[in-house]
C-alpha positions in Angstrom: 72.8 111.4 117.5 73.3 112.0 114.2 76.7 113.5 115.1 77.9 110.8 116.6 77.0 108.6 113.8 79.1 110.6 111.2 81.8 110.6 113.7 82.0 106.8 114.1 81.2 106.5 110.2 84.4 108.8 109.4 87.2 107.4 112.4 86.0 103.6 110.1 86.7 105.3 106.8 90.3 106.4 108.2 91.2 103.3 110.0 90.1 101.6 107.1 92.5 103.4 105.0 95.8 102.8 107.3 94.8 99.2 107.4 95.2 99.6 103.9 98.3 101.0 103.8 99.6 98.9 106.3 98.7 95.9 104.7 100.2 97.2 101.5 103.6 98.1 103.3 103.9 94.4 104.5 106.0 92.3 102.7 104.8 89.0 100.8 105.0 85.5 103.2 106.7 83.7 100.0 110.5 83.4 99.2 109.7 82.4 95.6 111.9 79.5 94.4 115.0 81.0 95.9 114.8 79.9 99.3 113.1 76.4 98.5 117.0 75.5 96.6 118.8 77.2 99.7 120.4 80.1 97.4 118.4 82.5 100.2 121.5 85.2 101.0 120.0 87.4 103.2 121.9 87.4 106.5 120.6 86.4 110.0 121.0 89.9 111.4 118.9 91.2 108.3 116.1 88.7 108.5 115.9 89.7 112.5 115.3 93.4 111.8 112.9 92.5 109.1 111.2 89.9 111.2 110.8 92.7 113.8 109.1 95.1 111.6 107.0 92.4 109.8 105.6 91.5 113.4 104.9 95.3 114.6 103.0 95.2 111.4 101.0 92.4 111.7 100.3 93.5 115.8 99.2 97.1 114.0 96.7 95.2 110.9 95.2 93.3 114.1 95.0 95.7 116.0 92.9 98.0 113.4 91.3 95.3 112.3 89.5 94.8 115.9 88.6 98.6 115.8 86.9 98.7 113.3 85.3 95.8 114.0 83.9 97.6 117.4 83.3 101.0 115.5 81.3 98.8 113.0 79.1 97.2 115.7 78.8 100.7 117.6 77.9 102.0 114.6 74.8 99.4 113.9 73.7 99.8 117.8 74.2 103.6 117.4 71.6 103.1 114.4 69.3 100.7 116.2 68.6 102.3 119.6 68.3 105.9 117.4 65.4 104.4 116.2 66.9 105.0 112.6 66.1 102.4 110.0 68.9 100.3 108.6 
């Protein structure tokens, strides 16, 4: 059992670091003061391509984000019916 546990513990740690990076590779929600005048100049077909990433990226933070949410709760039933104390 105690395999299992360090297996669980170390897919969390790795997960945990792509949703890191991930996060990090996302750009910010905010234009800055740019957009609120209307001086925003980046084309429609530009802000599609960008919008299409942006979204894969968010699907991919949610996505890991439920995981190790589930690898976090396997992990504490792992521990509890192991009879190993928290």
């Amino acid at each position: 059992m105690d395999i299992v546990m360090w297996v669980v513990a170390g897919v969390m740690v790795l997960l945990s670091i792509l949703m890191c990076v991930v996060v990090l590779v996302q750009q910010t929600k905010s234009s800055g003061l740019g957009a609120a005048y209307g001086s925003d100049t980046v084309s429609f077909s530009q802000r599609g391509k960008a919008a299409s990433r942006e979204a894969k990226l968010q699907r991919i933070t949610v996505a890991l984000a439920i995981a190790i949410a589930v690898l976090a709760i396997a992990l504490l039933l792992i521990k509890c019916f192991a009879g190993v104390s928290l």
